[in-house]
ROSE-4610 file (N, C-alpha, C; in Angstrom, 1 decimal, always signed):
// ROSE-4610
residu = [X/X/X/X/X/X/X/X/X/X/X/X/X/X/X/X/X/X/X/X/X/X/X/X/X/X/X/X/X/X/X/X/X/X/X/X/X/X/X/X/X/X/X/X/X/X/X/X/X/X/X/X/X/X/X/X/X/X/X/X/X/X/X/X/X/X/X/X/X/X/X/X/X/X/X/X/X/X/X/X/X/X/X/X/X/X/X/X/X/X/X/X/X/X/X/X/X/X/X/X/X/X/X/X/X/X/X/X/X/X/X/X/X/X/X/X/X/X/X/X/X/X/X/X/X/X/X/X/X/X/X/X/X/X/X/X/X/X/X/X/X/X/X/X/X/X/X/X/X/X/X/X/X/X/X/X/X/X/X/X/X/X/X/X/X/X/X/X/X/X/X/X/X/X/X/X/X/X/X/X/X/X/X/X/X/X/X/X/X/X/X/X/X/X/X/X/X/X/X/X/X/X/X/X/X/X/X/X/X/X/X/X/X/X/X/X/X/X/X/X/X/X/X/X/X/X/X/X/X/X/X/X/X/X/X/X/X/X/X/X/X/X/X/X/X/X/X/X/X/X/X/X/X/X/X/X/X/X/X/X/X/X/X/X/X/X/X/X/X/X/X/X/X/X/X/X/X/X/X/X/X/X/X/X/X/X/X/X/X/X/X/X/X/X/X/X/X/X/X/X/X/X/X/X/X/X/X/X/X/X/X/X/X/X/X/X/X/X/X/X/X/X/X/X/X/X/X/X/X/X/X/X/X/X/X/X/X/X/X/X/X/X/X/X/X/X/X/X/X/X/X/X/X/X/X/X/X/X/X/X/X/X/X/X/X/X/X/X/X/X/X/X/X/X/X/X/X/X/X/X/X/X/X/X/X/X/X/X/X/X/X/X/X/X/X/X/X/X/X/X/X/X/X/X/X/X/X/X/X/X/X/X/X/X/X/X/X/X/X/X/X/X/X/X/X/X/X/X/X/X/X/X/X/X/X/X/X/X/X/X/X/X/X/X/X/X/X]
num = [1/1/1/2/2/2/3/3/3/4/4/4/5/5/5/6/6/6/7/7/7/8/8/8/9/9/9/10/10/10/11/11/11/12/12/12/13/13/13/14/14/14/15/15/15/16/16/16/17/17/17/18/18/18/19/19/19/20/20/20/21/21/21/22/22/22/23/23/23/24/24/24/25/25/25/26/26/26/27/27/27/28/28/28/29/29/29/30/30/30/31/31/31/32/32/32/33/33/33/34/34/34/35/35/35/36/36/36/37/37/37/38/38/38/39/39/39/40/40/40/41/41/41/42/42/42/43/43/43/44/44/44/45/45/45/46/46/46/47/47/47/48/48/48/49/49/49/50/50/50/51/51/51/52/52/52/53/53/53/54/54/54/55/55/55/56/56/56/57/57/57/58/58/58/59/59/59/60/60/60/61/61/61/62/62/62/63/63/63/64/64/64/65/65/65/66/66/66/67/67/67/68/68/68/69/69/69/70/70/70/71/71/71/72/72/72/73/73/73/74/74/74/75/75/75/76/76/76/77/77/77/78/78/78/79/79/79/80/80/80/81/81/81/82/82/82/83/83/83/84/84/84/85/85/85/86/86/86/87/87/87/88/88/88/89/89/89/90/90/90/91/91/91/92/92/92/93/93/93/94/94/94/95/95/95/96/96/96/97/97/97/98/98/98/99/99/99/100/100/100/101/101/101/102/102/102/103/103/103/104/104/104/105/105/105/106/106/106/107/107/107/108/108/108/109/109/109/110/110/110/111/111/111/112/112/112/113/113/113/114/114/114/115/115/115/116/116/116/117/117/117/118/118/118/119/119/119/120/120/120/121/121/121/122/122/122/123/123/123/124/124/124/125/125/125/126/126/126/127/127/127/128/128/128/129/129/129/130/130/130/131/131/131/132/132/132/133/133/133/134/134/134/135/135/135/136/136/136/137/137/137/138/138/138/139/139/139/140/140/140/141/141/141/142/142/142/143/143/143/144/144/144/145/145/145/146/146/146/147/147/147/148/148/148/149/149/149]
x = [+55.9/+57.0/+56.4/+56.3/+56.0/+56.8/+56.1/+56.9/+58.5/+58.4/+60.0/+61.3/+60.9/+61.7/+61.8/+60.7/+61.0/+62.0/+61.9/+62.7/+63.5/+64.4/+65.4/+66.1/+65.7/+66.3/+66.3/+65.1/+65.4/+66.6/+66.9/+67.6/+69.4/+69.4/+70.3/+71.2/+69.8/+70.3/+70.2/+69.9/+69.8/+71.7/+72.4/+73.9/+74.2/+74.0/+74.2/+74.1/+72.9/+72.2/+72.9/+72.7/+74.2/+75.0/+75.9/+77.1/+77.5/+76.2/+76.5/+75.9/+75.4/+75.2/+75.8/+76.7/+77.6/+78.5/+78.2/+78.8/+79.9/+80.8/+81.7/+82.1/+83.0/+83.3/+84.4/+84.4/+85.0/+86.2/+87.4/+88.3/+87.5/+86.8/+86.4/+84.9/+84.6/+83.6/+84.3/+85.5/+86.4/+87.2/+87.0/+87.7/+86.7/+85.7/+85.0/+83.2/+83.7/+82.6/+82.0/+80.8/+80.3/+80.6/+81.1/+81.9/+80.7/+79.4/+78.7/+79.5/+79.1/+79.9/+81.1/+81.9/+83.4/+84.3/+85.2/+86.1/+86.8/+88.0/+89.2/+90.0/+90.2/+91.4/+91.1/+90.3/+90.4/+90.9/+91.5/+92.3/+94.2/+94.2/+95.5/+96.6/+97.4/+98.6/+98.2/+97.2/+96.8/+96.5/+95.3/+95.0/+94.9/+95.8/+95.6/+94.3/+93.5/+91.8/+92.0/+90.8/+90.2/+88.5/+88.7/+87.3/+86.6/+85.5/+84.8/+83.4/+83.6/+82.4/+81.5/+80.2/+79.4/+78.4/+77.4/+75.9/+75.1/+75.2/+74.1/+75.1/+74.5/+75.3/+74.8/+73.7/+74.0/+74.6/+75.6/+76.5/+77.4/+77.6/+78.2/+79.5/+80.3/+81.8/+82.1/+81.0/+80.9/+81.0/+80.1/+80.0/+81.1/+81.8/+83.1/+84.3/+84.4/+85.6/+85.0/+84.1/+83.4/+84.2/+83.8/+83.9/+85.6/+86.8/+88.3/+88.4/+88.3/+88.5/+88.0/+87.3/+86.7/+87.2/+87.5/+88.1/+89.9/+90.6/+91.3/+91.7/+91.0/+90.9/+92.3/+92.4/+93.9/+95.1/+95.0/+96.3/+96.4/+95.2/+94.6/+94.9/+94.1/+94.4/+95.8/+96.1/+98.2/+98.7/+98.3/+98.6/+98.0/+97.2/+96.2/+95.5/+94.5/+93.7/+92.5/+91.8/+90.2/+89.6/+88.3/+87.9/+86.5/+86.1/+85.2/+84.3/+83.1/+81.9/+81.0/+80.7/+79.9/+79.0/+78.1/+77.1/+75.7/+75.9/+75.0/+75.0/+75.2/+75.7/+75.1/+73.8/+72.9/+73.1/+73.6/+74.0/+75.1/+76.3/+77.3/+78.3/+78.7/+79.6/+80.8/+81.4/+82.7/+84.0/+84.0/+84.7/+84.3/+83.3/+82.7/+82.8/+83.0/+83.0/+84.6/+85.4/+86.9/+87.2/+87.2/+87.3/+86.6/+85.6/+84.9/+84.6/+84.1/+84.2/+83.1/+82.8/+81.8/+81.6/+80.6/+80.0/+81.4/+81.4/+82.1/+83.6/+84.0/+85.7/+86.3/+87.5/+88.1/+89.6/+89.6/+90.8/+91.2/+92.8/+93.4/+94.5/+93.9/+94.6/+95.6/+96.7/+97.8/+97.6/+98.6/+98.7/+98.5/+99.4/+99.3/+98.5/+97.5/+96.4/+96.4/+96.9/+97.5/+97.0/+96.6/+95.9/+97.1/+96.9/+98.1/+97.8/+96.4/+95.7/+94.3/+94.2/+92.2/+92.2/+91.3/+90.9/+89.7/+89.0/+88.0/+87.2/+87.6/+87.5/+87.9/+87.5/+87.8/+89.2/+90.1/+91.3/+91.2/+92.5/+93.2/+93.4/+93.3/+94.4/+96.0/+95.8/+97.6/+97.9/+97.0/+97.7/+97.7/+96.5/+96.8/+97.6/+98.2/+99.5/+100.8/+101.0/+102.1/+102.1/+101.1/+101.0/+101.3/+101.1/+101.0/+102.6/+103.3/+104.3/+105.6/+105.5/+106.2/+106.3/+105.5/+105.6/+106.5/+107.2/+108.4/+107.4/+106.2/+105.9/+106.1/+105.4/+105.1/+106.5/+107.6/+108.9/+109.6/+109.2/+109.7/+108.8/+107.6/+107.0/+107.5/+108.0/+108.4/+109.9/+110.7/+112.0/+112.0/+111.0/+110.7/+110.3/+109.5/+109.1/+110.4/+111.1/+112.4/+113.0/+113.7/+114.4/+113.6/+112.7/+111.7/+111.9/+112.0/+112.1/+112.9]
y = [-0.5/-1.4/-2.7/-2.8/-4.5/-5.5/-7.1/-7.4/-8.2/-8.0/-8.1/-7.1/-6.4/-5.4/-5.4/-5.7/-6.1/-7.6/-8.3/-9.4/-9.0/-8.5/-7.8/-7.4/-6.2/-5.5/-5.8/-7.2/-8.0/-9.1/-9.7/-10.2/-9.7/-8.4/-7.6/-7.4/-7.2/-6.6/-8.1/-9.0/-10.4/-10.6/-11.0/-11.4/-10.0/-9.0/-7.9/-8.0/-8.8/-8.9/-10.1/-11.3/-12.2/-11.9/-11.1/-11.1/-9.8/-9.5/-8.3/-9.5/-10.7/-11.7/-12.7/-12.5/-14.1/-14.7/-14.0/-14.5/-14.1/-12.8/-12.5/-12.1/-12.5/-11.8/-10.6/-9.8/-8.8/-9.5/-8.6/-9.2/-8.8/-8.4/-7.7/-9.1/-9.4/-10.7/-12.3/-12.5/-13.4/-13.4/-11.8/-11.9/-11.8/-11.5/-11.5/-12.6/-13.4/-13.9/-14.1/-14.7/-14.7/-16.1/-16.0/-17.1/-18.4/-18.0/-19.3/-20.4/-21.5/-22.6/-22.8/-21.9/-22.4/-22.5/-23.9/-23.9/-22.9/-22.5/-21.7/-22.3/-23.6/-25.0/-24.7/-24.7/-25.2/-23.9/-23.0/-21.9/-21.8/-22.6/-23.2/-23.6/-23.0/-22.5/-22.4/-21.5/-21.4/-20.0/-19.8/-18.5/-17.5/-16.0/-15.2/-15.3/-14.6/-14.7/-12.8/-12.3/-11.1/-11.4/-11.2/-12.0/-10.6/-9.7/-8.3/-9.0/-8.8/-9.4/-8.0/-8.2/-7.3/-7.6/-6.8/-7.5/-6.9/-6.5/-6.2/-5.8/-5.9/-5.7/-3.8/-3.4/-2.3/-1.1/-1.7/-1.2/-0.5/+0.6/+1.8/+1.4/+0.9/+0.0/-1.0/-1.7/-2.7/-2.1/-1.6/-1.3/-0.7/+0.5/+1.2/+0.2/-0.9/-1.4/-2.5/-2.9/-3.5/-2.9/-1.4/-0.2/+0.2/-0.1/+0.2/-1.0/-2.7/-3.3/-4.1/-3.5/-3.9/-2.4/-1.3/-0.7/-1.0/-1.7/-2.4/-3.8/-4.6/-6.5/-6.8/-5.7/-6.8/-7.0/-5.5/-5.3/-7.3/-7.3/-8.4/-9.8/-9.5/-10.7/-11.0/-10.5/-10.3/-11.4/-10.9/-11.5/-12.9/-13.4/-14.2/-14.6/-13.1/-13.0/-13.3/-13.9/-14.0/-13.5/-12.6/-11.8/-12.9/-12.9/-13.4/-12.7/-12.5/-11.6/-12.8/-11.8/-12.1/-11.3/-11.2/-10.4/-10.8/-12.4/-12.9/-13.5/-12.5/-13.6/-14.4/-15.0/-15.6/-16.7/-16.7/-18.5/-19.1/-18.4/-18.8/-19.6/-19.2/-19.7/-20.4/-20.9/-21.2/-20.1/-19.3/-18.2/-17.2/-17.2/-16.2/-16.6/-18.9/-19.5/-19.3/-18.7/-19.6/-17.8/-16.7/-15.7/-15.0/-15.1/-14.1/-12.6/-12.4/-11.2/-10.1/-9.1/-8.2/-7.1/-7.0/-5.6/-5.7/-4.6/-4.9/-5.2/-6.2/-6.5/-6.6/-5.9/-6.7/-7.8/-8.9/-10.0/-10.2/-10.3/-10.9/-11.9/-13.0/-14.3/-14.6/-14.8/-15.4/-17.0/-17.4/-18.7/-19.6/-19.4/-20.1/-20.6/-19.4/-20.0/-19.0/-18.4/-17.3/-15.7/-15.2/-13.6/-13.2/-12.1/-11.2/-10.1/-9.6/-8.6/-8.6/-7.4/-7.4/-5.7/-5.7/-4.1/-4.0/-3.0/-2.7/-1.9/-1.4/-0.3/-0.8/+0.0/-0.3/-0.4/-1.0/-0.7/-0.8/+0.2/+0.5/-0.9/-1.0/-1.6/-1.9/-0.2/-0.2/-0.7/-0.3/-1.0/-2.1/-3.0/-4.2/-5.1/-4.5/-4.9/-4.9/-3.8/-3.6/-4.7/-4.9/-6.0/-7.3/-7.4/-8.7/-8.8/-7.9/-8.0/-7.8/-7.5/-7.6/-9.4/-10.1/-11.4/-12.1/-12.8/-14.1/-15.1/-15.2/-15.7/-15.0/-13.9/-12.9/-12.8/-12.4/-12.3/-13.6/-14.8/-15.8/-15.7/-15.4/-15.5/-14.7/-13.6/-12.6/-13.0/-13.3/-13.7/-14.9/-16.0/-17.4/-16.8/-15.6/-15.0/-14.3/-13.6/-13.4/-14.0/-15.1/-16.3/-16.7/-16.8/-18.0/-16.8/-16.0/-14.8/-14.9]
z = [-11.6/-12.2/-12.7/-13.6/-14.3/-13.7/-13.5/-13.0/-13.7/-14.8/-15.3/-14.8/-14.6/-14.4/-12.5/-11.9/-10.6/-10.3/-11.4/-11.0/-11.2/-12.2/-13.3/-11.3/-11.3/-9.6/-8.6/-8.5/-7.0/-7.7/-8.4/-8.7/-8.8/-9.2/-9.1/-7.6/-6.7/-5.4/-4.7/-4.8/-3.7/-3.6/-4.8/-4.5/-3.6/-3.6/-2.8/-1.1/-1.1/+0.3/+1.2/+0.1/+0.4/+0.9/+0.3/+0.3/+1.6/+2.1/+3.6/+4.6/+4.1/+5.4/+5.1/+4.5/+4.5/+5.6/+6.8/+8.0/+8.2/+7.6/+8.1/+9.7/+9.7/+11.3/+11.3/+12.3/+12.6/+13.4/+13.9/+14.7/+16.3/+16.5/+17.6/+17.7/+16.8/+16.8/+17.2/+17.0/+17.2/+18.6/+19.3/+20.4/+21.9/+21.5/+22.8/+22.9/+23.9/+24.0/+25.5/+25.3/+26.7/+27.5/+28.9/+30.0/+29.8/+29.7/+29.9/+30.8/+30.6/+30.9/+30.6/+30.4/+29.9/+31.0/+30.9/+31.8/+31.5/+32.7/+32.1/+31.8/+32.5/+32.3/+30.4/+30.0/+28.0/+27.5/+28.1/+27.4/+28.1/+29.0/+29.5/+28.3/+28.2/+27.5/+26.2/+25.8/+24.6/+24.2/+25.4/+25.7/+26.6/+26.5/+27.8/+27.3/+28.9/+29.0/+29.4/+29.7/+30.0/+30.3/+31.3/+31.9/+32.4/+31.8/+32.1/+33.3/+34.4/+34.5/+35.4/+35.2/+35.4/+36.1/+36.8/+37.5/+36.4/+35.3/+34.3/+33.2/+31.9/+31.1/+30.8/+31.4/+31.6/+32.3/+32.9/+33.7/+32.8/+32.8/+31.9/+32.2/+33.3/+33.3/+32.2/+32.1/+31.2/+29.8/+29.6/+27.8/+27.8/+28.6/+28.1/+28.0/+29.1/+28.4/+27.6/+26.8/+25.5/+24.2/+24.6/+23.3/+23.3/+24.8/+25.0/+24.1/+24.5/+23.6/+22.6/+21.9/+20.5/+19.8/+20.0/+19.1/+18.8/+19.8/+19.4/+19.3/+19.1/+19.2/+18.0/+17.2/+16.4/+17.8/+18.8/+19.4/+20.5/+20.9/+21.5/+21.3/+20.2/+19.2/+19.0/+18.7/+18.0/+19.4/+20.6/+21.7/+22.6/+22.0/+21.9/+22.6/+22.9/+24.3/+23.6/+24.3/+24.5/+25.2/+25.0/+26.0/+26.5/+27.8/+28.3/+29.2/+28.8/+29.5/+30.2/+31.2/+32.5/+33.2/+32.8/+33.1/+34.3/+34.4/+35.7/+36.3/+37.8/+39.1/+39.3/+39.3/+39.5/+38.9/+37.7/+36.7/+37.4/+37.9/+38.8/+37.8/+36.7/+35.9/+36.3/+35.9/+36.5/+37.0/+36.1/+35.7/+37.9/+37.5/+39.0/+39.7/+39.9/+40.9/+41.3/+40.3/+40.7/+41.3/+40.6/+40.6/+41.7/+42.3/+43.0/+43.1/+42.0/+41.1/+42.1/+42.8/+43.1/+42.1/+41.8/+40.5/+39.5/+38.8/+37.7/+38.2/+37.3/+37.5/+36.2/+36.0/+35.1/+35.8/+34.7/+35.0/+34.1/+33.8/+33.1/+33.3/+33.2/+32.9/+32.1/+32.8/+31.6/+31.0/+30.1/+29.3/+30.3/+31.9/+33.0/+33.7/+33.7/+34.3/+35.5/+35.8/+36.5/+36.7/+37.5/+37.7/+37.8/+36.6/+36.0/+36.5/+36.6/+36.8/+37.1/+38.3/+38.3/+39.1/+38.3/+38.2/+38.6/+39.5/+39.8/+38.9/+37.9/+36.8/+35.2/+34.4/+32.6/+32.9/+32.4/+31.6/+30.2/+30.1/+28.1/+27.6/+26.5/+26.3/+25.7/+25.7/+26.0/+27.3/+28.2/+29.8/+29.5/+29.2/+29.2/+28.2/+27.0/+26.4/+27.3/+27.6/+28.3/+29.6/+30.1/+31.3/+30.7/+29.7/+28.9/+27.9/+27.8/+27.1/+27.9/+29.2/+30.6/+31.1/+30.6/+31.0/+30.5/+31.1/+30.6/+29.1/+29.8/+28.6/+27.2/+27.3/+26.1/+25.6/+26.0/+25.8/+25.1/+25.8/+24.8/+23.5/+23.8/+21.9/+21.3/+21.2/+20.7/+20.4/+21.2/+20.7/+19.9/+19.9/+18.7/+17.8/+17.5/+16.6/+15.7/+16.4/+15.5/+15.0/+15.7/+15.3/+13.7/+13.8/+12.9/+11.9/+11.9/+10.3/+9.9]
């Protein structure tokens, strides 16, 4: 190839390459992050939480419910959950300190601040809509939501 014709095609394919790293996010990239240092108090009437916590992130409880909710994050999101991962007892997060999590747990946190739910195993998340759309809260957003149409 001469090199005109190699500019010609790298130049062709670069806005290409761009534009598959321009930082899009997924809704499943928007919904799940890792507890680190995060209070739970900064998601207090803002955000239900889903707190997965693990003693390794290779814990086959873990990745499955990763893969239950990242194949559905709109249903999540719609609801305005945040998912929070926890994978080391040893850092002692706040989340582990308030919670007291053994091997894998799941939790879900309401707007309140409040354990709605804690599972020793994956849950759906049809279960966990339905838990979440049973709440007085969830019900008044849904009725403001009609109104406002």
């Amino acid at each position: 190839m001469t090199p005109r014709i190699l500019a010609f095609v790298l130049s062709a394919l670069l806005p290409v390459s761009v534009w598959a790293a321009d930082g899009t996010t997924t809704a499943a990239d928007e919904l799940i992050h890792p507890a680190g240092d995060t209070e739970l108090s900064a998601f207090l009437w803002i955000n239900r939480l889903i707190i997965i916590f693990a003693d390794t992130p290779a814990d086959p409880r873990y990745q499955e419910q990763l893969d239950k909710l990242t194949a559905e994050a709109e249903r999540l999101i719609e609801r305005d959950v945040v998912v929070l991962t926890d994978t080391d007892p040893a850092a002692r997060s706040p989340a582990r300190q308030k919670l007291h999590p053994r091997g894998f747990q799941f939790v879900l946190i309401g707007k309140d601040g409040g354990v709605k739910l804690r599972k020793p195993f994956p849950y759906s998340v049809r279960e966990v809509t339905r838990t979440i759309d049973k709440t007085p809260m969830r019900q008044r957003e849904v009725e403001e939501r009609r109104e406002s149409q």
